[in-house]
C-alpha positions as CSV (number, residue, x, y, z in Angstrom):
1,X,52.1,3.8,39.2
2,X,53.8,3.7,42.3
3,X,56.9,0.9,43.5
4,X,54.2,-0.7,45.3
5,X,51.4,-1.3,42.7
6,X,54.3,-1.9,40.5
7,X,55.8,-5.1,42.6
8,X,52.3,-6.5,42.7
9,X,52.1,-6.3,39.3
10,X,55.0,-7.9,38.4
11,X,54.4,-10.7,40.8
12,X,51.2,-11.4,39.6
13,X,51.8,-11.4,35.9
14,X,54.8,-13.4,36.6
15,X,53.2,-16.4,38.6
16,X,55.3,-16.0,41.5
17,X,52.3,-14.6,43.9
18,X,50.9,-17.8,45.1
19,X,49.3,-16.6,48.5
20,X,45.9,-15.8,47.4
21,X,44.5,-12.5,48.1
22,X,41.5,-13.9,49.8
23,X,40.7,-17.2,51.3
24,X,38.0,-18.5,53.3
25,X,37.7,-22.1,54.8
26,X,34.6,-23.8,56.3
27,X,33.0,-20.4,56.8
28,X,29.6,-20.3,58.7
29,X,27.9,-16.8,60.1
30,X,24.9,-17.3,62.3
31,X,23.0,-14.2,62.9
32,X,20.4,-14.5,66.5
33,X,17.0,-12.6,65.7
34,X,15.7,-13.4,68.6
35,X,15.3,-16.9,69.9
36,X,15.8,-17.6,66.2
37,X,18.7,-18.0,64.4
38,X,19.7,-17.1,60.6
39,X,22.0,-19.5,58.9
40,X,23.8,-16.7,56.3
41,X,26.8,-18.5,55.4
42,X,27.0,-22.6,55.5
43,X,30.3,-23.8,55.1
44,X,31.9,-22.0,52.4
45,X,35.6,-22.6,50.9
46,X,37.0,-20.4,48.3
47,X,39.9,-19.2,47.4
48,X,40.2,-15.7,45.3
49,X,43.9,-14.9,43.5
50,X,45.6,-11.9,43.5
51,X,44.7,-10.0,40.2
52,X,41.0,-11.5,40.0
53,X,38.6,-9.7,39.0
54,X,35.7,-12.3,40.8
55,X,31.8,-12.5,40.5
56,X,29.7,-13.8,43.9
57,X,26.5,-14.1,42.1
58,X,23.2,-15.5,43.5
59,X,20.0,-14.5,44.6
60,X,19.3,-12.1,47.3
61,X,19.8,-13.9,51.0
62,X,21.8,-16.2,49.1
63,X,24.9,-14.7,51.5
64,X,26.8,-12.4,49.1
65,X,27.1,-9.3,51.3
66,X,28.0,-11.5,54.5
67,X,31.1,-13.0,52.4
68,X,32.0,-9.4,51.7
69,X,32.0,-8.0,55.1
70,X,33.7,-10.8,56.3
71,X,36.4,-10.3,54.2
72,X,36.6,-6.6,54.9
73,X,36.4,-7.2,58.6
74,X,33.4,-5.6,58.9
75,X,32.0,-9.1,60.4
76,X,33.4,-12.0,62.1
77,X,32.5,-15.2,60.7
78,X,30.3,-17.6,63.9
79,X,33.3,-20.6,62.7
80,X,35.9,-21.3,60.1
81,X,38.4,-19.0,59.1
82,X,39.3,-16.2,56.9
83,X,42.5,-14.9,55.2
84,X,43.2,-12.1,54.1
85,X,46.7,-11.6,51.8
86,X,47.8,-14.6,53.9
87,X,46.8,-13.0,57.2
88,X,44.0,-14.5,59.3
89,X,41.5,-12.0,60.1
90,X,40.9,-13.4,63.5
91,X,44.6,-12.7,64.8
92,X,44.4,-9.2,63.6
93,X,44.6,-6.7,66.5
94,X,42.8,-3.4,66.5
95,X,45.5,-1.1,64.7
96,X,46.2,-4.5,62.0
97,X,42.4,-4.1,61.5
98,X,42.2,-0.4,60.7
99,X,45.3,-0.7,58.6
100,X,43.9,-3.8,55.9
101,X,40.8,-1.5,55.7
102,X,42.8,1.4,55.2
103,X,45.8,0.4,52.9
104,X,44.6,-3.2,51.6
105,X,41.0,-3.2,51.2
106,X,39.0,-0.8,49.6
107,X,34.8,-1.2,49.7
108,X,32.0,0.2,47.8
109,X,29.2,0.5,50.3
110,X,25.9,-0.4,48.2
111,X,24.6,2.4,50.7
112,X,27.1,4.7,49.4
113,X,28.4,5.5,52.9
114,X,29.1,9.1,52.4
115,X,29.9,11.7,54.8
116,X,27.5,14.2,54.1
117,X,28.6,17.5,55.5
118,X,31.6,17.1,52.8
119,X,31.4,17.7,49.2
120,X,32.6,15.4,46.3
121,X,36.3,16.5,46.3
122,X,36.5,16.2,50.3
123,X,34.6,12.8,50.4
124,X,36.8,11.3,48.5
125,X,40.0,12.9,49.3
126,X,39.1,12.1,52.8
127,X,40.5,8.3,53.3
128,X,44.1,10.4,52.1
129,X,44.1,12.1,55.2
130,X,43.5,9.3,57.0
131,X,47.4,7.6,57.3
132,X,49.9,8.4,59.2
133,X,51.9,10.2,56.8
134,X,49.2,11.9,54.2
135,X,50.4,12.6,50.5
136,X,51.4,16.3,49.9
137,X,48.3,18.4,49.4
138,X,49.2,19.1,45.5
139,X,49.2,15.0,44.8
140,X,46.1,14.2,47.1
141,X,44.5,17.3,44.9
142,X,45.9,15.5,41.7
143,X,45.1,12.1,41.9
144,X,41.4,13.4,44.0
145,X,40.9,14.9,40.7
146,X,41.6,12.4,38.3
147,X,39.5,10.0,40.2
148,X,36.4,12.3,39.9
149,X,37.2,13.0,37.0
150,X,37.3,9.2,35.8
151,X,34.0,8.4,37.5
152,X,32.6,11.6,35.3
153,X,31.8,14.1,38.4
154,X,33.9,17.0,37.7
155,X,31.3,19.3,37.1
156,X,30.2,18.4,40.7
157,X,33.3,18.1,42.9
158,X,32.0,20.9,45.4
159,X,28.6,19.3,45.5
160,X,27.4,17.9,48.7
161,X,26.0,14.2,48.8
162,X,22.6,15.4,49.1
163,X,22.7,17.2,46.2
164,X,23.5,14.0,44.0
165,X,21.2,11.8,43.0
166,X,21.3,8.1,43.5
167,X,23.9,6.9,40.2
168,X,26.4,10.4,41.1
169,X,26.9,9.1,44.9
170,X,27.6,5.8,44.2
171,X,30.2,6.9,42.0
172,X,31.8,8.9,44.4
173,X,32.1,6.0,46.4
174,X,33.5,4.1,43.9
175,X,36.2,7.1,43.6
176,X,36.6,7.0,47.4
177,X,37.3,3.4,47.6
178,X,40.2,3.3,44.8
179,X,41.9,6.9,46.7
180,X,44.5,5.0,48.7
181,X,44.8,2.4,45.6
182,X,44.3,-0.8,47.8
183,X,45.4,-4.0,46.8
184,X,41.5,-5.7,47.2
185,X,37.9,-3.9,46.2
186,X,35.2,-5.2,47.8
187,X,32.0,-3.9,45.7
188,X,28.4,-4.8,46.9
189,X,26.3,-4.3,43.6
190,X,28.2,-1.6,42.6
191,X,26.4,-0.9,39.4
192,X,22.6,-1.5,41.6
193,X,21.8,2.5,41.2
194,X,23.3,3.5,38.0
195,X,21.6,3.2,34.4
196,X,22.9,1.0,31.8
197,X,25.2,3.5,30.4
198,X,27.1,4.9,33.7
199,X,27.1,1.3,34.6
200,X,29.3,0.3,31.9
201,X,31.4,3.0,31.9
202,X,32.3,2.1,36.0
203,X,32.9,-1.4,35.0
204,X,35.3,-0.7,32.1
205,X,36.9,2.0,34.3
206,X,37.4,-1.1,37.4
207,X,38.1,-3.2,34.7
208,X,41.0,-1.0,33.3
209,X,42.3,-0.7,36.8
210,X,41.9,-4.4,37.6
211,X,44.2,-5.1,34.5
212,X,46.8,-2.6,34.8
213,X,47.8,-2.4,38.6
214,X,46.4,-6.0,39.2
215,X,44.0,-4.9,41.7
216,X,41.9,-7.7,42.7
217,X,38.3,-6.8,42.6
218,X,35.6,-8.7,44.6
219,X,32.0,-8.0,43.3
220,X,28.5,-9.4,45.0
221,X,25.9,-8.7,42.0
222,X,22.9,-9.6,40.5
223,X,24.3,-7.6,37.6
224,X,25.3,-10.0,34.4
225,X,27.1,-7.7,32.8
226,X,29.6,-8.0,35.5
227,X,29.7,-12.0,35.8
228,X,30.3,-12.0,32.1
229,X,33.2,-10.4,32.1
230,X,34.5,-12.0,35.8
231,X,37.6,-14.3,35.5
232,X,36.3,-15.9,38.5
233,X,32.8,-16.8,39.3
234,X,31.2,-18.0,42.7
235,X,27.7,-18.7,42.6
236,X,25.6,-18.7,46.0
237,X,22.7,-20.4,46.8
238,X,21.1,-20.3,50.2
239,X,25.0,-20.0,51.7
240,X,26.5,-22.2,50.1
241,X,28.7,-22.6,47.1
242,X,26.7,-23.7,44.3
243,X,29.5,-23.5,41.7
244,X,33.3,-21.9,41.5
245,X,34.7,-21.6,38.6
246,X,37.4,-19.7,36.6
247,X,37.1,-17.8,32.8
248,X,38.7,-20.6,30.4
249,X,38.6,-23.3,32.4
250,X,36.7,-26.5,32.0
């Protein structure tokens, strides 16, 4: 565990981290198809801690993904505003952008968003190349391989994405999203193309993480096994909040 991870640990387990990771106020996203417009997002208000490990449930359209790429500046939200480790998304320039998606937000793509000319090993080693000063080879080939080890692909680290099926990319891109060991995971249905077994293992394995470097994970699932376990739940319906509520609390 690095000072970093280690700091945010502390300050979480300790109560004195009261900025949450994530919070969005009023929120609306209007998408034009057309003359016609899509209402995705109506309103919403939440507010995620540092250290969650949260649950937006709902049906699908019910605006689970939207929330998710709003968060991870992937989208702009049509009105209200949204914070991300205390920082407003919308004052963000280009390079304070490319840095929360690089250092403080990590996402699994439900369309696994590999790069496929690159194996396993390169694919996710990739986002450690990526920073201004990249770890030494020998860590970025240590920690690459512990990661694909953990997500159980060692036997196909110098396999290219088109020779994976389904369940082995996405857990390369679960590997690929903890490399730089972000502070926030954003994970659309995560478990979507994995069987019941694989499944379980990647949710232990984000659960582990999620407890011992306090990494806040964000999930949007239909999965149950997943809300179960969630400290924090936020069920959607048609874009708006149908219920928020925490693990243990009435």
């Amino acid at each position: 565990m690095d000072e970093r991870q280690k700091e945010r640990q502390t300050a979480v387990h300790s109560g004195v981290e009261d900025i949450p990771a994530v919070r969005l106020t009023d929120v609306h996203k209007v998408y034009a198809l057309g003359r016609t417009e899509v209402v995705a997002v109506r309103g919403v208000s939440l507010s995620i801690k540092e250290g969650d490990f949260a649950s937006i449930a709902g049906p699908s359209g019910s605006g689970k993904s939207t929330i998710l790429n709003l968060i991870g500046c992937i989208d702009v939200p049509t009105s209200g505003t949204v914070e991300v480790t205390g920082r407003e998304t919308s004052s963000l320039n280009d390079r304070e952008i490319t840095r929360l998606r690089h250092k403080i937000v990590g996402f699994i793509f439900q369309s696994f968003n590999l790069i496929p000319v690159l194996n396993v090993f390169e694919n996710v080693e990739f986002p450690l190349l990526l920073g201004s000063k990249p770890p030494p080879k020998s860590e970025r080939r240590e920690y690459t391989d512990f990661l694909i080890e953990a997500v159980g692909l060692s036997d196909w680290r110098s396999h290219r994405s088109n020779e994976l099926s389904g369940g082995q990319r996405q857990r390369v891109a679960i590997a690929r999203a903890l490399a730089t060991k972000p502070r926030i995971v954003l994970a659309d249905e995560p478990t979507a193309n994995l069987d019941s077994k694989t499944g379980a293992d990647i949710i232990e394995l984000m659960k582990k993480i999620n407890e011992e470097l306090a990494t806040t994970f964000i999930f949007s699932t239909h999965d149950p096994s997943i809300v179960s376990i969630a400290d924090h739940v936020i069920r959607l319906h048609d874009g708006e909040i149908a219920d928020d509520s925490r693990a243990g609390v009435v």
